[in-house]
ZATOR-158096 format. One record per residue (C-alpha): residue number from 1; x, y, z; residue in one letter. Coordinates in steps of 0.001 Angstrom, whole numbers. Layout:
N
r num: NUM	c1: X	c2: Y	c3: Z	residuo: A
...
END
This chain:
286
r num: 1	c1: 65299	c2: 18959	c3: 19735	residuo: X
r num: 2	c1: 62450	c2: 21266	c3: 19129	residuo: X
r num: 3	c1: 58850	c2: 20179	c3: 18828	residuo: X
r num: 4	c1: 56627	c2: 22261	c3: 16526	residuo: X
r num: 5	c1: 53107	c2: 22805	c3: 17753	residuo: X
r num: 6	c1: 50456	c2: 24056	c3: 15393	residuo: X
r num: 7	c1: 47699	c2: 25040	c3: 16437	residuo: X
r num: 8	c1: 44706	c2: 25224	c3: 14687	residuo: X
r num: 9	c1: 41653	c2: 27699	c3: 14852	residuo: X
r num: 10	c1: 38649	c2: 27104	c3: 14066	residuo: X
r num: 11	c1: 36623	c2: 28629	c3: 11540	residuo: X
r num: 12	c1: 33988	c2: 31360	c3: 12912	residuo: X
r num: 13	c1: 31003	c2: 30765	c3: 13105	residuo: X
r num: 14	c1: 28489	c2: 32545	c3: 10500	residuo: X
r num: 15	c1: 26262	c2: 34194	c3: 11745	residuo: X
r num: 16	c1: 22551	c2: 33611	c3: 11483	residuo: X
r num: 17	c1: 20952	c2: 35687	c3: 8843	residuo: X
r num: 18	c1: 17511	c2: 36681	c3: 8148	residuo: X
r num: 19	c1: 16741	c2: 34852	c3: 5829	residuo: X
r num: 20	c1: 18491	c2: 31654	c3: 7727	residuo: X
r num: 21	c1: 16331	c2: 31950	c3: 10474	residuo: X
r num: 22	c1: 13351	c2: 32490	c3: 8198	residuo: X
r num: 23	c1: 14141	c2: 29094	c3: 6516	residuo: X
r num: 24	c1: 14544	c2: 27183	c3: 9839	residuo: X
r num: 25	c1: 11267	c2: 28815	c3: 11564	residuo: X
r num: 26	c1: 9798	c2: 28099	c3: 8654	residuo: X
r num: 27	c1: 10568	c2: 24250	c3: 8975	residuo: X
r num: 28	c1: 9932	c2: 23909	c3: 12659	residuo: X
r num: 29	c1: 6315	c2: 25086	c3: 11542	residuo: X
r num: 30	c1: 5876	c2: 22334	c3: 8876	residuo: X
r num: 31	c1: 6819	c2: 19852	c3: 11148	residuo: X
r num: 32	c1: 4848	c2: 20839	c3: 14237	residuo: X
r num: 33	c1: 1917	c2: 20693	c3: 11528	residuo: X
r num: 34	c1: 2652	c2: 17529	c3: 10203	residuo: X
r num: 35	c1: 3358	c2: 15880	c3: 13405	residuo: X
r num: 36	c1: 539	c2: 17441	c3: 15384	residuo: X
r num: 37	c1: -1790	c2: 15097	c3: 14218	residuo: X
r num: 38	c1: -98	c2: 11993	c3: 14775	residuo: X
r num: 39	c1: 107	c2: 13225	c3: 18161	residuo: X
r num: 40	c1: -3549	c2: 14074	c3: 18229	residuo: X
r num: 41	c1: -4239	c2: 10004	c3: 17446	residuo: X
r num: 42	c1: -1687	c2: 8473	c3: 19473	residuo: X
r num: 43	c1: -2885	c2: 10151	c3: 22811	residuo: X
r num: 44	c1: -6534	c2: 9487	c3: 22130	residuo: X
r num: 45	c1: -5593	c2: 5953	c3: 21071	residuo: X
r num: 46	c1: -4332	c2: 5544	c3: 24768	residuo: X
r num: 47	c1: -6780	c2: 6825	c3: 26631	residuo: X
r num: 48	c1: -9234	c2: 3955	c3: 27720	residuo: X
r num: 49	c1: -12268	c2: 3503	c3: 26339	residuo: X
r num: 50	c1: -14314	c2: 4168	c3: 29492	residuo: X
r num: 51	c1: -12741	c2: 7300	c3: 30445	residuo: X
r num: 52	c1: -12945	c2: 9181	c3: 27369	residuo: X
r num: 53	c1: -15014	c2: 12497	c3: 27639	residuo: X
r num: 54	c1: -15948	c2: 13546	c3: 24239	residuo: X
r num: 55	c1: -13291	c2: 16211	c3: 23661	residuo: X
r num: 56	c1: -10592	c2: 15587	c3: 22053	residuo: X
r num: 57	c1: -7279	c2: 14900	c3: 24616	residuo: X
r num: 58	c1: -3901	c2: 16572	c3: 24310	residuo: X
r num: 59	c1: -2210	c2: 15131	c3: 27021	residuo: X
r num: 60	c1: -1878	c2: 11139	c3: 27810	residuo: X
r num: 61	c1: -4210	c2: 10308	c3: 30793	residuo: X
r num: 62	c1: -4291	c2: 6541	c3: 31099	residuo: X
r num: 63	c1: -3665	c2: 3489	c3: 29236	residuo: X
r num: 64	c1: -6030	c2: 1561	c3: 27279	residuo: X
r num: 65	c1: -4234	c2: 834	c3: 24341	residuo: X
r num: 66	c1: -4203	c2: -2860	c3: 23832	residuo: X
r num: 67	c1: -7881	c2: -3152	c3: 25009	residuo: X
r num: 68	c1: -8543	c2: -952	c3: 22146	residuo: X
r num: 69	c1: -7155	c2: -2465	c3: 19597	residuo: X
r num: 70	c1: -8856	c2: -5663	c3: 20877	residuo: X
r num: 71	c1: -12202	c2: -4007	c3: 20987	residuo: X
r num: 72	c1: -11604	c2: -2732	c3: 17457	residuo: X
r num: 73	c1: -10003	c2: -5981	c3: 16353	residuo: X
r num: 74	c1: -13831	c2: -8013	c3: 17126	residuo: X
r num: 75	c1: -16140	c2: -5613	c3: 16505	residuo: X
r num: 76	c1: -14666	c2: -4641	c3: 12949	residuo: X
r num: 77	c1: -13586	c2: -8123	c3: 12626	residuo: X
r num: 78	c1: -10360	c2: -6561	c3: 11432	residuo: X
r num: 79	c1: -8727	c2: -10159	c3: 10762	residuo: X
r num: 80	c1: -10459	c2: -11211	c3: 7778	residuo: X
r num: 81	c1: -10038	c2: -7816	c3: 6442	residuo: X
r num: 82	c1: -6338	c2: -7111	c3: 7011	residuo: X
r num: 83	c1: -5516	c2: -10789	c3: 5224	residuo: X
r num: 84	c1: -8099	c2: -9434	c3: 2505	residuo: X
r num: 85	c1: -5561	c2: -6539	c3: 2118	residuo: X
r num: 86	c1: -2552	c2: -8421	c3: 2505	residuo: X
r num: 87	c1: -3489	c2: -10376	c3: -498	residuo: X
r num: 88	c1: -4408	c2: -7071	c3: -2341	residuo: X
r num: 89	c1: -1494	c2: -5209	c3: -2244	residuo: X
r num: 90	c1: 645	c2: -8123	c3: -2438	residuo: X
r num: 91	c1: -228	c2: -9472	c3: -5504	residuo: X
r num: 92	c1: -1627	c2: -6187	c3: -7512	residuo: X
r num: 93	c1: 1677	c2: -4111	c3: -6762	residuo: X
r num: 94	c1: 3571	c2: -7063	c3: -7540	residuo: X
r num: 95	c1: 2221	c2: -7207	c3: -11245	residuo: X
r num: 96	c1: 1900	c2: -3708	c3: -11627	residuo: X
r num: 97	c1: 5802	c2: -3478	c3: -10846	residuo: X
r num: 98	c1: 6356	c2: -6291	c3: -13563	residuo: X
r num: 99	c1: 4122	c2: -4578	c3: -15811	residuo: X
r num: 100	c1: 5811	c2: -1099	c3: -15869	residuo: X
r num: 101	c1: 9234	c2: -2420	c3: -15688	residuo: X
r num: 102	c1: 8578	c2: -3975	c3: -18829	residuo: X
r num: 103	c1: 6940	c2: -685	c3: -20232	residuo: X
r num: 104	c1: 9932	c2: 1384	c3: -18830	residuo: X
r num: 105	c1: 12553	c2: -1195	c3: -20716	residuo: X
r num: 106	c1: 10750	c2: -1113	c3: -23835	residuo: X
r num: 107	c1: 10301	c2: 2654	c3: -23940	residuo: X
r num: 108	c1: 13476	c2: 3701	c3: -22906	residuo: X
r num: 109	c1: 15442	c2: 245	c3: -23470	residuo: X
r num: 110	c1: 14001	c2: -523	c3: -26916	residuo: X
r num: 111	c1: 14273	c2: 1395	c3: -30482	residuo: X
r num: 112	c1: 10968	c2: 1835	c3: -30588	residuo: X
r num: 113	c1: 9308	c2: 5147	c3: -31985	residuo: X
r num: 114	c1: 7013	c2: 8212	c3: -30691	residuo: X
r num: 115	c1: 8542	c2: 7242	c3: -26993	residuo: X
r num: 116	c1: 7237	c2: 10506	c3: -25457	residuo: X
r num: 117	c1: 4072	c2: 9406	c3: -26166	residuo: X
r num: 118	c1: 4011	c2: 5869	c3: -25282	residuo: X
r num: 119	c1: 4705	c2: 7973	c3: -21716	residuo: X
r num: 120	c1: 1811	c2: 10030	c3: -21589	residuo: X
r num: 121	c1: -881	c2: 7252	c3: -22555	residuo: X
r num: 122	c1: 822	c2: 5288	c3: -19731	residuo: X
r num: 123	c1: 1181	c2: 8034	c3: -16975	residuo: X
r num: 124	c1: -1891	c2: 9759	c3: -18159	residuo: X
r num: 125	c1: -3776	c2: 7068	c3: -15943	residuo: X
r num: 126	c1: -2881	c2: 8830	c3: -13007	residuo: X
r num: 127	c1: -4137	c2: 12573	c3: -13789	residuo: X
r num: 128	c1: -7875	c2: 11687	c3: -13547	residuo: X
r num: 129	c1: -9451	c2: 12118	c3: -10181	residuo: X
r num: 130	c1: -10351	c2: 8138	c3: -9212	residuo: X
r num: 131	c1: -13734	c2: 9210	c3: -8216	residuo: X
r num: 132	c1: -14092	c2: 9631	c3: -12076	residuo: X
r num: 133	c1: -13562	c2: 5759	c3: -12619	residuo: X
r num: 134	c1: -16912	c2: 4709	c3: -10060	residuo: X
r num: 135	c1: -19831	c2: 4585	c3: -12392	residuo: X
r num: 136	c1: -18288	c2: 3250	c3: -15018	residuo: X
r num: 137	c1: -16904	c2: 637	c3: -12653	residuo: X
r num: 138	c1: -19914	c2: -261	c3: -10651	residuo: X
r num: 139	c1: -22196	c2: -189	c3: -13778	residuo: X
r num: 140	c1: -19485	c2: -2717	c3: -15666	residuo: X
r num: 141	c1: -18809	c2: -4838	c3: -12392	residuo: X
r num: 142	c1: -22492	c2: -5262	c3: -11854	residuo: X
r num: 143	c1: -22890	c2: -6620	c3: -15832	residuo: X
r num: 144	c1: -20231	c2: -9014	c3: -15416	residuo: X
r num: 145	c1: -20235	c2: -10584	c3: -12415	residuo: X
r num: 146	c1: -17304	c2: -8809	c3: -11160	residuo: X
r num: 147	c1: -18918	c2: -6866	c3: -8387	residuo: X
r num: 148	c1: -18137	c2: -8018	c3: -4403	residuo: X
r num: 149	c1: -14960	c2: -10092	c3: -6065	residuo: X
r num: 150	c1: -11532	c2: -10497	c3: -5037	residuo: X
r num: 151	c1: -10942	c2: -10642	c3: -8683	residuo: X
r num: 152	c1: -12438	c2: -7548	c3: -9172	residuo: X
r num: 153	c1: -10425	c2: -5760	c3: -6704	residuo: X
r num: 154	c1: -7733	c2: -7124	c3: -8147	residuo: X
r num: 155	c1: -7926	c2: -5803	c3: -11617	residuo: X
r num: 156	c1: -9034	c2: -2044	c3: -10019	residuo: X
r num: 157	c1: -5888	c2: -1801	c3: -7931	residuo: X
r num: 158	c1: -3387	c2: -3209	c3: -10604	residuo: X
r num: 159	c1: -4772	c2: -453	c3: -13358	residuo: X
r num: 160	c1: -4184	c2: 2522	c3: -10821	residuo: X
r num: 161	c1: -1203	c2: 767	c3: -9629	residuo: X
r num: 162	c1: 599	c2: 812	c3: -13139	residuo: X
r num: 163	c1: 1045	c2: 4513	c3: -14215	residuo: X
r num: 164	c1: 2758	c2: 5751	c3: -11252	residuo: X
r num: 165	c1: 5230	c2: 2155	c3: -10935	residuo: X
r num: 166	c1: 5912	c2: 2885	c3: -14459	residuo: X
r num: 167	c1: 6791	c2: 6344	c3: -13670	residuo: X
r num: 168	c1: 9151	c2: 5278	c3: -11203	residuo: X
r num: 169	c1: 10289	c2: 2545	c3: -13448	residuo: X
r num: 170	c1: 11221	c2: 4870	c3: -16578	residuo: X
r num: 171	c1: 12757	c2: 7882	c3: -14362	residuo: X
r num: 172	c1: 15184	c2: 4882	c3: -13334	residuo: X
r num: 173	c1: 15975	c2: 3471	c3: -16572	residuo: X
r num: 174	c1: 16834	c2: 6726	c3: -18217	residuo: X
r num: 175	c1: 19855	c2: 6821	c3: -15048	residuo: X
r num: 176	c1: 21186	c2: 3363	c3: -16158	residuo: X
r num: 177	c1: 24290	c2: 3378	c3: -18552	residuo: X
r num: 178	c1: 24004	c2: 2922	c3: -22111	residuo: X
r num: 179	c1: 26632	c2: 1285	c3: -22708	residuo: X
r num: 180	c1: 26105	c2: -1928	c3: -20706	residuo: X
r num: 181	c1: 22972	c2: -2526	c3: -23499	residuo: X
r num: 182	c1: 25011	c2: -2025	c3: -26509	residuo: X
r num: 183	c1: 27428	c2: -4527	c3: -25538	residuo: X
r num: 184	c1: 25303	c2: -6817	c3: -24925	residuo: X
r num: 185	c1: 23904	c2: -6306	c3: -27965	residuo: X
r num: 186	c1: 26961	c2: -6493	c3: -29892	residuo: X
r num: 187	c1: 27816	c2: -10332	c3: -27940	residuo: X
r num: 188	c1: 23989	c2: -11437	c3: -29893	residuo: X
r num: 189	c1: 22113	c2: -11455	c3: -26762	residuo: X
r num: 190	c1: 18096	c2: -10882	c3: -27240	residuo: X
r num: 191	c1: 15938	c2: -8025	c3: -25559	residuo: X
r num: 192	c1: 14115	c2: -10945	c3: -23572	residuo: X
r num: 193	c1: 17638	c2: -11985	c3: -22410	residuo: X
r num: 194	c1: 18829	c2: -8702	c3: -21677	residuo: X
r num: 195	c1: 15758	c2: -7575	c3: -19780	residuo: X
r num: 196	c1: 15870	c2: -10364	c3: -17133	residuo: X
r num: 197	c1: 19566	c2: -11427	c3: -16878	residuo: X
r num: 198	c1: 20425	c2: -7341	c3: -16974	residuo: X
r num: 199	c1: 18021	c2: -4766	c3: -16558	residuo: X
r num: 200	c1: 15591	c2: -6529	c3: -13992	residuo: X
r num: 201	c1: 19086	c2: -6880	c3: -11697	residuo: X
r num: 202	c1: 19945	c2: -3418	c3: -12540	residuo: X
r num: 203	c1: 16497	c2: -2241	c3: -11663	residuo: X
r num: 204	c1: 15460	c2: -4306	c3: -8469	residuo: X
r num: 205	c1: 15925	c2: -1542	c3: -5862	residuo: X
r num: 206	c1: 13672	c2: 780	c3: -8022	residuo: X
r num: 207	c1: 11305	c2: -1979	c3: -8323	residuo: X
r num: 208	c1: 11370	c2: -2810	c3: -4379	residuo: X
r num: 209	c1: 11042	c2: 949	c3: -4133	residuo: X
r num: 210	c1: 7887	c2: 1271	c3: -6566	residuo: X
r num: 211	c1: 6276	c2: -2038	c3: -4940	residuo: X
r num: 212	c1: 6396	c2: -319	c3: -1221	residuo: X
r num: 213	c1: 4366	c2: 2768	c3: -2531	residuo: X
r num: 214	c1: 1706	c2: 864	c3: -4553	residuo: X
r num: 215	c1: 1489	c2: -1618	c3: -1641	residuo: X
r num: 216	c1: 697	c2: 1318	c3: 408	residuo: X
r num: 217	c1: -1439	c2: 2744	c3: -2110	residuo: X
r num: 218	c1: -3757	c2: -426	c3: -2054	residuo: X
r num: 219	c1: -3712	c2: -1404	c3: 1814	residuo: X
r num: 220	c1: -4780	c2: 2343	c3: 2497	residuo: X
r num: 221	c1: -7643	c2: 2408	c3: -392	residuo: X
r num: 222	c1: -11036	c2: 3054	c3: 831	residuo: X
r num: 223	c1: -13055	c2: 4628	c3: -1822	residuo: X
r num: 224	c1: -12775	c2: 1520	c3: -4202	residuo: X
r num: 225	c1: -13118	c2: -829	c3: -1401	residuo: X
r num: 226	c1: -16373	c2: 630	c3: -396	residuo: X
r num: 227	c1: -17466	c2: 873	c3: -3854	residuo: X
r num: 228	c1: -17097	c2: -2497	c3: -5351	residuo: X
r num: 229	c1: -17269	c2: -4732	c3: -1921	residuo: X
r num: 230	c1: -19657	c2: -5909	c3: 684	residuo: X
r num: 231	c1: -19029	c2: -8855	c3: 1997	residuo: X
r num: 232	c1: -17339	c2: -8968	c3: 4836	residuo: X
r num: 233	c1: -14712	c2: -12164	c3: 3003	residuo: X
r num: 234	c1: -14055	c2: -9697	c3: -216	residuo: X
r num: 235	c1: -13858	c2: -5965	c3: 1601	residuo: X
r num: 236	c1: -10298	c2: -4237	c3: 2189	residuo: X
r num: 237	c1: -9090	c2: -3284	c3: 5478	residuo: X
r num: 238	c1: -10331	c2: -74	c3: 5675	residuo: X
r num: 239	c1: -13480	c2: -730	c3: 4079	residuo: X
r num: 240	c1: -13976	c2: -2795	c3: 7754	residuo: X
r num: 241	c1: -12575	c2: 23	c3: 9454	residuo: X
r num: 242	c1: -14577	c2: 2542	c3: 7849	residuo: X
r num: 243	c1: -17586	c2: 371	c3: 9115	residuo: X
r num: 244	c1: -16488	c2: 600	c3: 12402	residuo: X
r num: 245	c1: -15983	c2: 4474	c3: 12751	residuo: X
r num: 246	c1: -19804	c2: 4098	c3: 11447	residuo: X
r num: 247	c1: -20723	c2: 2453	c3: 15078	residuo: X
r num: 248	c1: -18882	c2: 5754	c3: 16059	residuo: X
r num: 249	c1: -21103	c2: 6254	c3: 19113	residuo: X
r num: 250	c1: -21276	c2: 2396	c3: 20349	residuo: X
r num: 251	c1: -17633	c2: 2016	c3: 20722	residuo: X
r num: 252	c1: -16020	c2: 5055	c3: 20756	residuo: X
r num: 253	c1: -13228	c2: 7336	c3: 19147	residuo: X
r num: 254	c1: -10417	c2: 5713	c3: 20750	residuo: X
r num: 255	c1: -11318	c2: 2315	c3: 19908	residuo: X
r num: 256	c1: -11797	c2: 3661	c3: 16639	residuo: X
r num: 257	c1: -8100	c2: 5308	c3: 16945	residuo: X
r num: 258	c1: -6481	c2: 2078	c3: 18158	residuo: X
r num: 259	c1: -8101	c2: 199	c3: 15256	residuo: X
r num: 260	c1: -6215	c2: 2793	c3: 12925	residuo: X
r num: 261	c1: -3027	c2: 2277	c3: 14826	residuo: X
r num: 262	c1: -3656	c2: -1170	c3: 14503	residuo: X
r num: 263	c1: -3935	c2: -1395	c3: 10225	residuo: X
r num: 264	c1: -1350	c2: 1214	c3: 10279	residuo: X
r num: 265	c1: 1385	c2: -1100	c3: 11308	residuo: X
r num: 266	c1: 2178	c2: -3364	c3: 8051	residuo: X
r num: 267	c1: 2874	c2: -326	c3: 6096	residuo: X
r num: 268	c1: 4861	c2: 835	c3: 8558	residuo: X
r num: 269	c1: 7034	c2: -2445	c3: 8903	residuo: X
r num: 270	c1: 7444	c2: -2737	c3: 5090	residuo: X
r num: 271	c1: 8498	c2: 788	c3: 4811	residuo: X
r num: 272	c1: 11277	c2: 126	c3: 7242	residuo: X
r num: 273	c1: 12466	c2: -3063	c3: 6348	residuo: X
r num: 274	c1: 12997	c2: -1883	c3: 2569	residuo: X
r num: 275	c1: 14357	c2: 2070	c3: 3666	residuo: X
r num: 276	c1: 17391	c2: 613	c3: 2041	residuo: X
r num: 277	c1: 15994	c2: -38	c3: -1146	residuo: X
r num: 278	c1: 13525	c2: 3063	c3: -1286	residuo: X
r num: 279	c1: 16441	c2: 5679	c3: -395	residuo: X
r num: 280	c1: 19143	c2: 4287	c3: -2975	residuo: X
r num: 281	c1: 16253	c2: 4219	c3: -6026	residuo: X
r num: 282	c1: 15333	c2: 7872	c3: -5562	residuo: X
r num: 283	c1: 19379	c2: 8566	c3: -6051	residuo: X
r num: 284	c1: 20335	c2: 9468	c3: -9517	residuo: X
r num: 285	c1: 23198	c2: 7327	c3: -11324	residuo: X
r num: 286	c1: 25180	c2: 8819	c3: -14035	residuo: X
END
């Protein structure tokens, strides 16, 4: 009995090209400047307090993290602030993402007419500069009663929320099938059925996708929040935080640092816990 060996050999190796290695040096490059940075703030964020110098360090040379982040946490009286936030982005993302979902189905969805345009009057809201929206704002909070509310913040972050979540919103609906519409058309079902029971289901990792970038959007806001707030019950998160890198020389740069860590880490929870949901919406389905 005779055994038959094959044996198999493996494919050579291509060789690097020029224009290979041009395209990879290229991307190391990025990333160092991207990353460099980050780097920049978590080693100053270490270094205690007490033993910085006044030049920025490269290197970690202690640890004073925690005591930081707790110096930054009273004197910014970050606690108010980030539940100020929380409530914010929460609830304005939230009915922004109902509010272009609902565009997106009827202009995409719905037989309705001059749909390229219904488009551009929605997404055109986020083509202006914001710092185009402050006079008119301040002037019109200040007449009605609006200014230094949470209600006012409220209504600011849900109108710049809404043209980019609708954006989302339509790019997604123009990937979903046809078909599934017209037959539920054809078994008598209404558009108010057949948006909840079958495009909202169809849509909700878009929608989970679109809420984790306005929710960033509005927990990282500053210009609005120093605009339209004072008190220390109604301003954002990094209004206080931009208070406290104004006490820059009383308590430091890497308090100030740890503070940013510090507001930094919902975003970076929510973006984790919904990776799932953000990486399948920005797939296209045929």
């Amino acid at each position: 009995m005779t055994t038959l060996r094959t044996t198999r050999r493996s494919a050579p190796r291509a060789r690097p090209t020029p224009g290979r290695i041009l395209r990879n040096a290229t991307l190391v490059v990025i990333s160092l400047a991207w990353a460099l940075p980050t780097w920049l703030l978590l080693v100053n964020a270490l270094v205690p307090a007490a033993d910085y110098g006044g030049t920025p360090h490269w290197w970690p040379r202690g640890f004073g993290l925690f005591d930081n982040m707790s110096l930054a946490w009273t004197q910014a009286d970050l606690g108010p602030a980030m539940g100020n936030s929380l409530l914010y982005a929460v609830t304005s993302a939230a009915t922004a993402i109902v509010v272009a979902t609902t565009a997106a189905f009827a202009t995409v969805v719905m037989p309705v007419k001059h749909k390229t345009l219904w488009f551009w009057l929605i997404y055109s809201g986020t083509l202006l500069p914001l710092q185009v929206f402050l006079r008119p704002l301040f002037l019109a909070y200040a007449d009605t009663g609006l200014y230094d509310a949470q209600f006012g913040l409220f209504l600011v972050y849900v109108a710049i929320a809404i043209p980019f979540a609708y954006f989302i919103m339509r790019n997604f609906a123009l990937t979903l099938a046809p078909e599934i519409i017209e037959a539920a058309r054809m078994d008598g079902a209404s558009w108010w059925r057949i948006f909840w029971q079958i495009h909202v289901p169809l849509s909700r990792s878009a929608m989970v996708a679109a809420f984790v970038f306005q929710f960033v959007a509005v927990w990282n806001d500053l210009l609005f929040g120093i605009t339209l707030s004072t008190s220390s019950n109604i301003r954002p998160v990094m209004a206080a935080l931009a208070e406290l890198q104004g006490n820059y020389s009383n308590v430091g740069p890497p308090v100030v640092l740890g503070g940013a860590l510090l507001v930094s880490l919902p975003t970076v929870v929510l973006f984790f816990s919904a990776q799932r949901f953000f990486v399948s919406s920005l797939k296209l389905h045929g």
